[in-house]
Chimera marker file (.cmm) of the C-alpha trace (Angstrom):
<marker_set name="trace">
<marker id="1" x="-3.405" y="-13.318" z="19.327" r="1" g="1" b="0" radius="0.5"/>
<marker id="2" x="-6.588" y="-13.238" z="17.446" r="1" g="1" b="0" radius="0.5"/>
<marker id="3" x="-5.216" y="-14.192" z="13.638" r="1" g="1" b="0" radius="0.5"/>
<marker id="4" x="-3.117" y="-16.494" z="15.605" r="1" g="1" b="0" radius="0.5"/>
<marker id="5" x="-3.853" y="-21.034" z="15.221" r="1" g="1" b="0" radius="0.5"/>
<marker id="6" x="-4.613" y="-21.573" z="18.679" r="1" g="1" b="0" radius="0.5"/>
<marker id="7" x="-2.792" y="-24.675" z="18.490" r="1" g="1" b="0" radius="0.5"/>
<marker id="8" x="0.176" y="-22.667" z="17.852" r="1" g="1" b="0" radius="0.5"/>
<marker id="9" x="3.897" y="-22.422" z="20.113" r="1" g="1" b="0" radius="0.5"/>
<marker id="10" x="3.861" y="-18.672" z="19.422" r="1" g="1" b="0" radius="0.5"/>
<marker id="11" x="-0.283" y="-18.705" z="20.549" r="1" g="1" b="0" radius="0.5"/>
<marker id="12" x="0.885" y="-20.607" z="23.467" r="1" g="1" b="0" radius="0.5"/>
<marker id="13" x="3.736" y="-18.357" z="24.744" r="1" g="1" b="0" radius="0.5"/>
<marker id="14" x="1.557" y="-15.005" z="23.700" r="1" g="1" b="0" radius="0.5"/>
<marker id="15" x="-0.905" y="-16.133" z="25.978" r="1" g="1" b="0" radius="0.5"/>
<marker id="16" x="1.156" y="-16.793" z="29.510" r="1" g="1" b="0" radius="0.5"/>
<marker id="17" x="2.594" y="-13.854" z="28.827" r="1" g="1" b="0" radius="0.5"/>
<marker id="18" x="-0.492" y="-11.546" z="28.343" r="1" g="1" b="0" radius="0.5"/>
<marker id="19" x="-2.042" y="-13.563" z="31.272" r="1" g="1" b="0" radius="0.5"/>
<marker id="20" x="1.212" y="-12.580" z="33.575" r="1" g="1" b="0" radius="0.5"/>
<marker id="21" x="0.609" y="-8.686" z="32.315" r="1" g="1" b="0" radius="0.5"/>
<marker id="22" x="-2.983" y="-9.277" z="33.709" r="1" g="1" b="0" radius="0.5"/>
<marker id="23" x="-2.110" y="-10.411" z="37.175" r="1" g="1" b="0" radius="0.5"/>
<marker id="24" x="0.860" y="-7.368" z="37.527" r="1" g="1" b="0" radius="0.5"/>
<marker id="25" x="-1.843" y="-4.565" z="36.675" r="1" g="1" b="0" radius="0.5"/>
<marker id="26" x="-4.531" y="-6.459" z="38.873" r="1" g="1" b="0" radius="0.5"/>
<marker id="27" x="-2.188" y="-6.501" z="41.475" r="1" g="1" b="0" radius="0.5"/>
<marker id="28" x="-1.779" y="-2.638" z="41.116" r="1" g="1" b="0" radius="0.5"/>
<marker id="29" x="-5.542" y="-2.294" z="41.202" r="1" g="1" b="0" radius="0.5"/>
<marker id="30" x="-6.009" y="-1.743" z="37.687" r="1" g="1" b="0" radius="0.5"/>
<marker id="31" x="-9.418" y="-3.195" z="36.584" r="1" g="1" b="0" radius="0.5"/>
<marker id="32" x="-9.275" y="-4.981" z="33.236" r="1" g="1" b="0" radius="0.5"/>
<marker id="33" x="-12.855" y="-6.757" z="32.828" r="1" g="1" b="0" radius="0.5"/>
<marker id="34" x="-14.009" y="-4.103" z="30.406" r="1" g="1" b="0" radius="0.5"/>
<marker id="35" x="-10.964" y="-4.055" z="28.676" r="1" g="1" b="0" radius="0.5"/>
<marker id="36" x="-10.385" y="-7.591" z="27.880" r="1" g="1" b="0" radius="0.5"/>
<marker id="37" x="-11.208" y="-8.221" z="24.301" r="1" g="1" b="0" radius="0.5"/>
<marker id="38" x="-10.063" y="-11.707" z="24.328" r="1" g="1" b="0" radius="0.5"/>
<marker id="39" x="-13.158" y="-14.431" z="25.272" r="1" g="1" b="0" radius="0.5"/>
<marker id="40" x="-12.654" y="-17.956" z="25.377" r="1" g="1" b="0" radius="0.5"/>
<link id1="1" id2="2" r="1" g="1" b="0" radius="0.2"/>
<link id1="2" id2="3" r="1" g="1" b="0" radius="0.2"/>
<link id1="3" id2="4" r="1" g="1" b="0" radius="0.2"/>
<link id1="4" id2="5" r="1" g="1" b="0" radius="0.2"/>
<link id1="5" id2="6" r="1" g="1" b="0" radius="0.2"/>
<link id1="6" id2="7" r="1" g="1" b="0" radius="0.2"/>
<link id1="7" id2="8" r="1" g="1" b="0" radius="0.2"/>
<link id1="8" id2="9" r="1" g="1" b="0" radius="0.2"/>
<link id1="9" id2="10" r="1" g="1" b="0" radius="0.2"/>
<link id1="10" id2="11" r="1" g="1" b="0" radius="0.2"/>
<link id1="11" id2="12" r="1" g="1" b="0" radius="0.2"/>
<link id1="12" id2="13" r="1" g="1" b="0" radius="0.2"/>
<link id1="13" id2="14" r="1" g="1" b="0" radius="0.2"/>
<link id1="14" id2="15" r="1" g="1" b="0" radius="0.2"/>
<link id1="15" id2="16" r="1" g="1" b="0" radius="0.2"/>
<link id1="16" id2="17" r="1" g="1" b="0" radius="0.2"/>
<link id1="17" id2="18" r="1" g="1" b="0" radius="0.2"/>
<link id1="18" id2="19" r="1" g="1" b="0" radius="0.2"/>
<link id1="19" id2="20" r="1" g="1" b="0" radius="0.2"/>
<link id1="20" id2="21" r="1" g="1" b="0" radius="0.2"/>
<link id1="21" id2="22" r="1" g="1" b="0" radius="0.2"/>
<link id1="22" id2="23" r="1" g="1" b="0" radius="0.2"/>
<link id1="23" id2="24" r="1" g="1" b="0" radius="0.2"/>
<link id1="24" id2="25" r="1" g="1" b="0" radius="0.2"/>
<link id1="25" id2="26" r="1" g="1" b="0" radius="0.2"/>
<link id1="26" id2="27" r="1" g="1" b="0" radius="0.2"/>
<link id1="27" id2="28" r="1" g="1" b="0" radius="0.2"/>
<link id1="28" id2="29" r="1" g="1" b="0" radius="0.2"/>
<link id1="29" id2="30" r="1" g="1" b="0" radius="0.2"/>
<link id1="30" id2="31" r="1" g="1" b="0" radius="0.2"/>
<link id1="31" id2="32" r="1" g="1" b="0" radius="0.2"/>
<link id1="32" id2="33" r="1" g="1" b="0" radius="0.2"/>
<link id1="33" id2="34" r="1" g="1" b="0" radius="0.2"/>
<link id1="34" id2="35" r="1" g="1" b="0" radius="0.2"/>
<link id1="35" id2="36" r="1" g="1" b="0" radius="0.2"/>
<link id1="36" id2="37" r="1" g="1" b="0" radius="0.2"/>
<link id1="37" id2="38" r="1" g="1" b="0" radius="0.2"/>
<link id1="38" id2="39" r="1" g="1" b="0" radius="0.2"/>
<link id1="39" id2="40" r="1" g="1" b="0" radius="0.2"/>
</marker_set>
């Protein structure tokens, strides 16, 4: 997602997909703060 144009479709679609992964392993208890790389 990183050498990706924000502006992008493919950004776009990347993105509510990594953000659904993030709320299925929260929900299992898995912490991700220290792994997120991604900052906006």
């Amino acid at each position: 997602m990183i050498s990706t144009d924000k502006d992008s479709e493919g950004y776009r679609k990347m993105k509510r997909r990594y953000i659904a992964l993030k709320v299925i392993l929260t929900s299992f208890g898995i912490n991700l703060t220290e792994l997120d790389i991604i900052k906006e």
